[in-house]
FIPAVEX-928698 format. One record per atom (N, C-alpha, C, O, CB): residue in three letters; x, y, z. Coordinates in steps of 0.02 Angstrom, whole numbers, plus 50000, padded with zeros to 5 digits. Each point is the difference from the previous one (the first is absolute). Last residue first. Glycine has a CB too. Layout:
% FIPAVEX-928698
AlaXYZ
...
//
This chain:
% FIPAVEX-928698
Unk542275463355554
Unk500615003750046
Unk500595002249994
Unk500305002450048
Unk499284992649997
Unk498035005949806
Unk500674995550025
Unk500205002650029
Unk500035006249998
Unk500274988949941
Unk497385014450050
Unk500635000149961
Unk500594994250018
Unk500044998850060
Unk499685014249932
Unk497484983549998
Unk500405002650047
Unk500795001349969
Unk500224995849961
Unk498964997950131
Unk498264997949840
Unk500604998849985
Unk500625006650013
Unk500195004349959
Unk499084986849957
Unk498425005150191
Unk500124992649961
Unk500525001849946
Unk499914996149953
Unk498824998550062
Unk500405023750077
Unk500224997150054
Unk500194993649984
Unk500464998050036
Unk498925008550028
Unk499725006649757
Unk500685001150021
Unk500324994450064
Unk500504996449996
Unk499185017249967
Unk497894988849988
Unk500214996349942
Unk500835002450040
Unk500104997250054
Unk498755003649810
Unk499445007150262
Unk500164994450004
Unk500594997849961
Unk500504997650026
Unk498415001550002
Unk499005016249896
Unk500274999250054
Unk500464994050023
Unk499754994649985
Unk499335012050024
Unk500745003049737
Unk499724997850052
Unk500244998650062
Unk500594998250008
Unk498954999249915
Unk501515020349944
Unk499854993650012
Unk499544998450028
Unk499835003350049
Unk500974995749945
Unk499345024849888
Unk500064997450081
Unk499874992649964
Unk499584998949957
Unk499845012050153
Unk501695002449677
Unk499245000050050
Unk500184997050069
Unk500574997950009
Unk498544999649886
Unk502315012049875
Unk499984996550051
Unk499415000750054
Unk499905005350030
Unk501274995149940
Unk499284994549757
Unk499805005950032
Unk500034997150073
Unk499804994350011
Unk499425011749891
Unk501914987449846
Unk499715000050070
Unk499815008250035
Unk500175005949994
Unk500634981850018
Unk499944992749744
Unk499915008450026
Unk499694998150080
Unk499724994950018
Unk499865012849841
Unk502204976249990
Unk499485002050066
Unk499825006849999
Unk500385004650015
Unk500134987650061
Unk500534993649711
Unk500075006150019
Unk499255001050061
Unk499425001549987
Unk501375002749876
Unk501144978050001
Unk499264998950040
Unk500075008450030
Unk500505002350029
Unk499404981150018
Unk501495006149726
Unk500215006750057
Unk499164998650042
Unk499515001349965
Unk501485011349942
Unk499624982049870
Unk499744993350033
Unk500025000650076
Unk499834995650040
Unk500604997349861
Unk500145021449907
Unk500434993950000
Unk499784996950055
Unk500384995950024
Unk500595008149922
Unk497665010349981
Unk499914996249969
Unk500694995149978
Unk500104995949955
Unk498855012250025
Unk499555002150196
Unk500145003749961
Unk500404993449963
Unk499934994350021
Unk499995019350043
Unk497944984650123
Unk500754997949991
Unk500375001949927
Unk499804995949958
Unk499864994150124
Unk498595016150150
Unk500014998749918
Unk500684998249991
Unk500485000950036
Unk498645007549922
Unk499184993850286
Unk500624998049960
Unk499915000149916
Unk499524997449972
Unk500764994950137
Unk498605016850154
Unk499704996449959
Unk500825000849944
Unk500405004650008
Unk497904998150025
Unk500515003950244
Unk500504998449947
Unk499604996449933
Unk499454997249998
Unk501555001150105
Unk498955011250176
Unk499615001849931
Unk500444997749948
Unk500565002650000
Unk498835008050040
Unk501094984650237
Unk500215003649926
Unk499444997549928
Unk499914994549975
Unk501585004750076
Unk498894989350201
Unk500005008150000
Unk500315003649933
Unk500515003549997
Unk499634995650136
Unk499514977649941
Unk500685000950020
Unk500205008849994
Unk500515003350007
Unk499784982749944
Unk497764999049951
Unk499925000950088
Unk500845003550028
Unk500125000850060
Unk498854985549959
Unk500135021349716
Unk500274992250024
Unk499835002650090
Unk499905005650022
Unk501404989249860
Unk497305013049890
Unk500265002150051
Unk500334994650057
Unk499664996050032
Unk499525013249932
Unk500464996049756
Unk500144994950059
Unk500085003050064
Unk500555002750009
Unk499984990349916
Unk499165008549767
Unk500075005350075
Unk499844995350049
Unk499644995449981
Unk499935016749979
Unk501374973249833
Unk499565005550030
Unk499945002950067
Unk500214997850053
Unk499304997549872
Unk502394994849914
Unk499734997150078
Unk499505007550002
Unk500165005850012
Unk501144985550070
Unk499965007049708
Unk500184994050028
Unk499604997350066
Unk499954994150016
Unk501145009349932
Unk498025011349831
Unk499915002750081
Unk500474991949997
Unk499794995449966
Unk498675014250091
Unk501385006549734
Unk499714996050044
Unk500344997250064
Unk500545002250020
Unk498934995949881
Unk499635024649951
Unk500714997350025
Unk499654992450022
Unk499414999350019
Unk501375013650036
Unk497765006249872
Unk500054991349970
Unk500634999150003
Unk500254998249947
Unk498875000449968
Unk500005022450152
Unk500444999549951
Unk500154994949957
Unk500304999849946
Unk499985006350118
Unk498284995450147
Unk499845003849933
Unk500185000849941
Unk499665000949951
Unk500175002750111
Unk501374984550142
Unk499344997049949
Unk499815003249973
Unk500054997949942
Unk499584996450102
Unk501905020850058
Unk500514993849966
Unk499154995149978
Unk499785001549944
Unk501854997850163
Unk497775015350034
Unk500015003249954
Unk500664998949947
Unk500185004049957
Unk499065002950122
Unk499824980650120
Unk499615004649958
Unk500085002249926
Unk499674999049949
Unk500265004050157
Unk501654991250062
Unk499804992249990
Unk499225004149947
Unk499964998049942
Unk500594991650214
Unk500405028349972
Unk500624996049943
Unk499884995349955
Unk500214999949942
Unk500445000950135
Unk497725006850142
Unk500155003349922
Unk500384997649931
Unk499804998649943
Unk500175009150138
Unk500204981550131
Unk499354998749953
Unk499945002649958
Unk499934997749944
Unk499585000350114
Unk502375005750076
Unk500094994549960
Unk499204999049966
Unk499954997649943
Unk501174996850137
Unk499975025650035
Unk499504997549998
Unk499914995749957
Unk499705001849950
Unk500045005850093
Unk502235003850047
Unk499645001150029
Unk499284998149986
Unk499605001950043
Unk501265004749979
Unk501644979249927
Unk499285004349956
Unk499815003550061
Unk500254997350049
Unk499144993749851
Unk502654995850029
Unk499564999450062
Unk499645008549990
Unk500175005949995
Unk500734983650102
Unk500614986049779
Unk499665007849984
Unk499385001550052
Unk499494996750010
Unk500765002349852
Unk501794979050086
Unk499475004150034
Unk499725007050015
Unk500145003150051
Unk500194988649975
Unk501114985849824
Unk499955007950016
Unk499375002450045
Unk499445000049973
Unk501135001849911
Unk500664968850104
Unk499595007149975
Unk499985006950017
Unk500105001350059
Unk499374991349932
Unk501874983249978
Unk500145003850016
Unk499265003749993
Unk499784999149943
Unk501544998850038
Unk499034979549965
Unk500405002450055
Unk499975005950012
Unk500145000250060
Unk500494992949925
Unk499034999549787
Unk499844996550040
Unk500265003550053
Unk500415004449985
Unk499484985949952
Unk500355014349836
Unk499235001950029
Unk499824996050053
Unk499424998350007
Unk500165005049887
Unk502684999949962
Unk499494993049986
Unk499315002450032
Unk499514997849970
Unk501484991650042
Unk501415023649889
Unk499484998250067
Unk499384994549953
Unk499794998649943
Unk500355016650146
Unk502364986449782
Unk499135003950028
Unk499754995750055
Unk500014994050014
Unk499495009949862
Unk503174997650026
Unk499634995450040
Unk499175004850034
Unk499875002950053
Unk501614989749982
Unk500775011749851
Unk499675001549960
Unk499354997350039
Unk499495002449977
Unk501384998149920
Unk501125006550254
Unk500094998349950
Unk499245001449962
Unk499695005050017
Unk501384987050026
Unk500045025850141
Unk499714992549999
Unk499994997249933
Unk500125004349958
Unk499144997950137
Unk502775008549967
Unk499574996249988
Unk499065004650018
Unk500075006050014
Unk501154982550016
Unk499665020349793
Unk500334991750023
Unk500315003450064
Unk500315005349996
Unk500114986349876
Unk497835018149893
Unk500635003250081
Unk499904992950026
Unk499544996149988
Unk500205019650067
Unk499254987649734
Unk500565001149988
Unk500625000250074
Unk500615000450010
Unk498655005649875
Unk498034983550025
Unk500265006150027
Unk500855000150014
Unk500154995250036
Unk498595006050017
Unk499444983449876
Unk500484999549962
Unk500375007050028
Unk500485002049967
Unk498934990249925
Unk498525001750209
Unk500514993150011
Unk500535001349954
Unk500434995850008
Unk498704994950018
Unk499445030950045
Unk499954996949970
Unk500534993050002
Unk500595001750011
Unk498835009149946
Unk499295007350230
Unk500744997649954
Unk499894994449941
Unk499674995150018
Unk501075006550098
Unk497995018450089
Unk499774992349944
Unk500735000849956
Unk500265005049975
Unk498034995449998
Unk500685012850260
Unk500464999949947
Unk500004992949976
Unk499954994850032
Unk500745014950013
Unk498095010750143
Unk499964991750003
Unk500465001149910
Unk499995005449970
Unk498424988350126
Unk501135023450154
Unk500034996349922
Unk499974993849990
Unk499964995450041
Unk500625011849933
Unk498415016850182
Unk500344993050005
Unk500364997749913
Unk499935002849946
Unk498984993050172
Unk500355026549963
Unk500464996750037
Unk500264995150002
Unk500564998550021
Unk499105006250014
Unk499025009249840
Unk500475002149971
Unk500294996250074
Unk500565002450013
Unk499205009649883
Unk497904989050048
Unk500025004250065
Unk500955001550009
Unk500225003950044
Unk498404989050026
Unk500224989649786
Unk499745007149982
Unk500305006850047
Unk500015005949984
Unk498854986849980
Unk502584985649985
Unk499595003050042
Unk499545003249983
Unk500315004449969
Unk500384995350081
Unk501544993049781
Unk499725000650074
Unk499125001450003
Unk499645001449952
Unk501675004450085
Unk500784979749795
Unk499105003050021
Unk500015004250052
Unk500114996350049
Unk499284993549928
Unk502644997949845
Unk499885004950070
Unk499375002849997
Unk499875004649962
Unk501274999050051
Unk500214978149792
Unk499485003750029
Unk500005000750051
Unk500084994650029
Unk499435003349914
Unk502164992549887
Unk499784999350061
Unk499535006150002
Unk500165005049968
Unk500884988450084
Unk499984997549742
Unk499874993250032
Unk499895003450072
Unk500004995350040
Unk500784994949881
Unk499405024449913
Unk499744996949975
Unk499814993250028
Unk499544996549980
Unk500905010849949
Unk499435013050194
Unk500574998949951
Unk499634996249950
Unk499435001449983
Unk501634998450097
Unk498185017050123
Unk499614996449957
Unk500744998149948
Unk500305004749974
Unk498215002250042
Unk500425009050250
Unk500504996249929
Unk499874995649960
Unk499484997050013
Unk501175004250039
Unk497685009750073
Unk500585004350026
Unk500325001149978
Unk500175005749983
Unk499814992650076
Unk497584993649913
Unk500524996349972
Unk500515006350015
Unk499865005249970
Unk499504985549930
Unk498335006150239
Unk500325003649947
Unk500694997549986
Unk500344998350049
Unk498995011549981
Unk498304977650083
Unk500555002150018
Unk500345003649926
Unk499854997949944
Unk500204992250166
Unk497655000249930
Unk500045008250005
Unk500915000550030
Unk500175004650037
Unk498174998850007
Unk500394974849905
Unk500185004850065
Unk500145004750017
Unk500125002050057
Unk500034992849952
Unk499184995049775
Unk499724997050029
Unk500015003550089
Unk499515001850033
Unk500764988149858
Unk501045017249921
Unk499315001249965
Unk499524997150078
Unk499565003750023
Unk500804993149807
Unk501995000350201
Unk499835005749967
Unk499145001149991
Unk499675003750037
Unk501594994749903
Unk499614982550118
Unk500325003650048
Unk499605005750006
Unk499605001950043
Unk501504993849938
Unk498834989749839
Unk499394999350034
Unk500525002050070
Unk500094994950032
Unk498904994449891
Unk502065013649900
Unk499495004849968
Unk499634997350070
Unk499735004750029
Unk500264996649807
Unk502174988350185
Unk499995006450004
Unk499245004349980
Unk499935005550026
Unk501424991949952
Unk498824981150014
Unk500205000750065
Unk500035008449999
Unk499685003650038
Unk501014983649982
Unk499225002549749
Unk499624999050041
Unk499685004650056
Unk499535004049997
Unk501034987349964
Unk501505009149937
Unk499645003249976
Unk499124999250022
Unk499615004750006
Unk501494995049911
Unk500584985750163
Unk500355005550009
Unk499695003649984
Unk499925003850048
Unk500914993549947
Unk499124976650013
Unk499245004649996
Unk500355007750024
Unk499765001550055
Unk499124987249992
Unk502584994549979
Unk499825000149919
Unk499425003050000
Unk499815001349943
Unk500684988650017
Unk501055013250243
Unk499224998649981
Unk500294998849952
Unk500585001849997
Unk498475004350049
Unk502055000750181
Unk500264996449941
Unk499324999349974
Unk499554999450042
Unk501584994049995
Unk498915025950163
Unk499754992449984
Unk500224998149912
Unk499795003449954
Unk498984998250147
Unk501895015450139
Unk500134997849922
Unk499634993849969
Unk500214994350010
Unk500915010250013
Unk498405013650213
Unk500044993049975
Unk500415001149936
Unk500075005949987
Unk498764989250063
Unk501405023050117
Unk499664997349967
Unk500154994649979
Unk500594998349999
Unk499125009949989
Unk500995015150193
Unk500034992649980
Unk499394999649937
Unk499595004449989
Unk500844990350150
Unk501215026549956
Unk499424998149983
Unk499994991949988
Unk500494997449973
Unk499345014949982
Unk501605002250169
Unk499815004149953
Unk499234999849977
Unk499545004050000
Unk501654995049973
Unk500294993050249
Unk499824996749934
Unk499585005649972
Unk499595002750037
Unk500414984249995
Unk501945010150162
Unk499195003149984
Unk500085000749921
Unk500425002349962
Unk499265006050161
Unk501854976450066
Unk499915001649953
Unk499265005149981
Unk499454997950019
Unk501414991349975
Unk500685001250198
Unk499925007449980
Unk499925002249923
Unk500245004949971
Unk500444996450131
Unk498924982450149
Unk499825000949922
Unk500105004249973
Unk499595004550008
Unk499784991049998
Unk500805002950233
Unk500384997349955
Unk500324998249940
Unk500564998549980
Unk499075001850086
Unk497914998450073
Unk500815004150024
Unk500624998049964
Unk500124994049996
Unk499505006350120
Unk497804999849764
Unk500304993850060
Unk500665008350018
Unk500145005549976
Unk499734974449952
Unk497425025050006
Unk500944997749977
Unk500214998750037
Unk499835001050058
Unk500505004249881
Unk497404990950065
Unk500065003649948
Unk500434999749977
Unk500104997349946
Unk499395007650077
Unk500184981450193
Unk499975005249979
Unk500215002749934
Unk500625000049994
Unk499374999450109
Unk498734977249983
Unk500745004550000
Unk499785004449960
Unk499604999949954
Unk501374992650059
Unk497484994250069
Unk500475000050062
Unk500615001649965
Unk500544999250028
Unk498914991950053
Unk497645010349862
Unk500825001050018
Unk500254997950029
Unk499754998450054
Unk500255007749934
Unk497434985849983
Unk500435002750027
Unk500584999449967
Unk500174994549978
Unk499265004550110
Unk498015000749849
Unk500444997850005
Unk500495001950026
Unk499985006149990
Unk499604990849951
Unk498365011749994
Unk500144993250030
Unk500434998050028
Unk499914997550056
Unk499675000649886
Unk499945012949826
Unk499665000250066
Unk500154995250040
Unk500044994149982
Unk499175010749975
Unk502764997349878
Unk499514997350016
Unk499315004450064
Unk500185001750057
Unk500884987549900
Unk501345026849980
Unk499804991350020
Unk499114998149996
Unk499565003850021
Unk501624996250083
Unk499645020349756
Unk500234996750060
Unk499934995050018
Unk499794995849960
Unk500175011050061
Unk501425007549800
Unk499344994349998
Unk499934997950066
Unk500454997050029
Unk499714998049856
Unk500655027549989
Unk500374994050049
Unk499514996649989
Unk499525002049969
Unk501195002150124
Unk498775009849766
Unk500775000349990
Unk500234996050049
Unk500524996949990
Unk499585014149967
Unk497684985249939
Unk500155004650031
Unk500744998649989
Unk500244996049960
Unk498715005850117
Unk499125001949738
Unk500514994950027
Unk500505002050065
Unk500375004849990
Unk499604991449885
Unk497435008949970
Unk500725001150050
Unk500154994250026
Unk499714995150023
Unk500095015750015
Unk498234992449776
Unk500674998650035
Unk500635001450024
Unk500564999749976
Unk498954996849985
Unk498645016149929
Unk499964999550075
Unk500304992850032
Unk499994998750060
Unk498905009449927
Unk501154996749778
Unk500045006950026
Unk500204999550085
Unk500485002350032
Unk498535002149867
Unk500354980849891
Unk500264996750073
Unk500245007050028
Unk500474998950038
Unk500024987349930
Unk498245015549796
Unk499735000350059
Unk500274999750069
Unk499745002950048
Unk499634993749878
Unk501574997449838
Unk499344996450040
Unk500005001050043
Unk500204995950041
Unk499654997049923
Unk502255016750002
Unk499534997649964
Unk499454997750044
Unk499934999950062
Unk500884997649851
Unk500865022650136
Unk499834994250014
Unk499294997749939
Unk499535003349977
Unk501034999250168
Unk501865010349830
Unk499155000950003
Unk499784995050002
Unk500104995549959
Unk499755012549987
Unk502335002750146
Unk499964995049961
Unk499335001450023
Unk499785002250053
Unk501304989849929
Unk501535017850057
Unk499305002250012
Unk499504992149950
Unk500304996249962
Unk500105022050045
Unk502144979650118
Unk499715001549937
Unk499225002250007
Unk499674997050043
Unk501204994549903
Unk501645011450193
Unk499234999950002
Unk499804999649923
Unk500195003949956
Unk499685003650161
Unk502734986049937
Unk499675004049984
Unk499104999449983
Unk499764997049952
Unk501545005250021
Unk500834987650195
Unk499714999049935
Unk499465005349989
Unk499655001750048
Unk500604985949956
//
């Protein structure tokens, strides 16, 4: 897919987004990156989210996260990244392609997580703007700077920053066997 260049709004300049995500401070692996066997390599992934909030979803992407509109129909929208890697895409419930059917996300179960090199800043300079805030800046014991807004199909958006856990905290929940 073709790089789109894109001007970051409000400032989020210095959100980066990384391209792998690594694990938790803390925390341990136990599988490798790619499996044996697998011979699919993926181009690119992203969400689709069903909205009646389409026009919405799309300006506070845009205006709000500094992501650039790639594609644009009348019932689907393509955002990427400032940084042109990641995406995210909004469909409208009357949208024409089957399946999936007409059926909007509800804002439950699922959230996006955006992993910042400095979530205070971000959390800064999103309040200046009078964004409002779902979960103010937070530094949780599980090792991460965080704080949440929620766009406006209802999408919980984690910004994070990853910090040292408190001591301990991991050892109390160990990977399955």
């Amino acid at each position: 897919m073709m790089k789109f260049a894109c001007a970051l709004l409000l400032g989020l300049h210095s959100l980066s987004i990384s391209a792998s995500t690594p694990a938790p401070a803390g925390s341990s692996t136990t599988a490798s990156r790619t499996q044996p066997g697998h011979d699919m390599k993926l181009q690119s992934h992203y969400p689709v989210i069903v909205t009646a909030a389409f026009t919405q979803s799309r300006d506070y992407w845009r205006d709000v996260l500094g992501y650039a509109v790639a594609f644009e129909s009348s019932w689907f929208v393509y955002l990427q990244s400032p940084d042109g890697v990641h995406g995210i895409a909004f469909m409208r419930p009357d949208h024409p392609s089957r399946p999936p059917g007409p059926e909007t996300y509800g804002g439950q179960g699922v959230f996006l997580t955006l992993q910042v090199a400095d979530a205070g800043a971000v959390y800064e300079r999103l309040r200046a703007r009078g964004v409002e805030m779902a979960y103010d800046l937070h530094d949780e014991d599980w090792g991460q700077r965080r704080f949440a807004v929620k766009d406006p199909s209802g999408t919980w958006i984690d910004v994070v920053e990853q910090t040292a856990p408190k001591p301990g905290y991991w050892e109390r929940y160990p990977p399955n066997p």
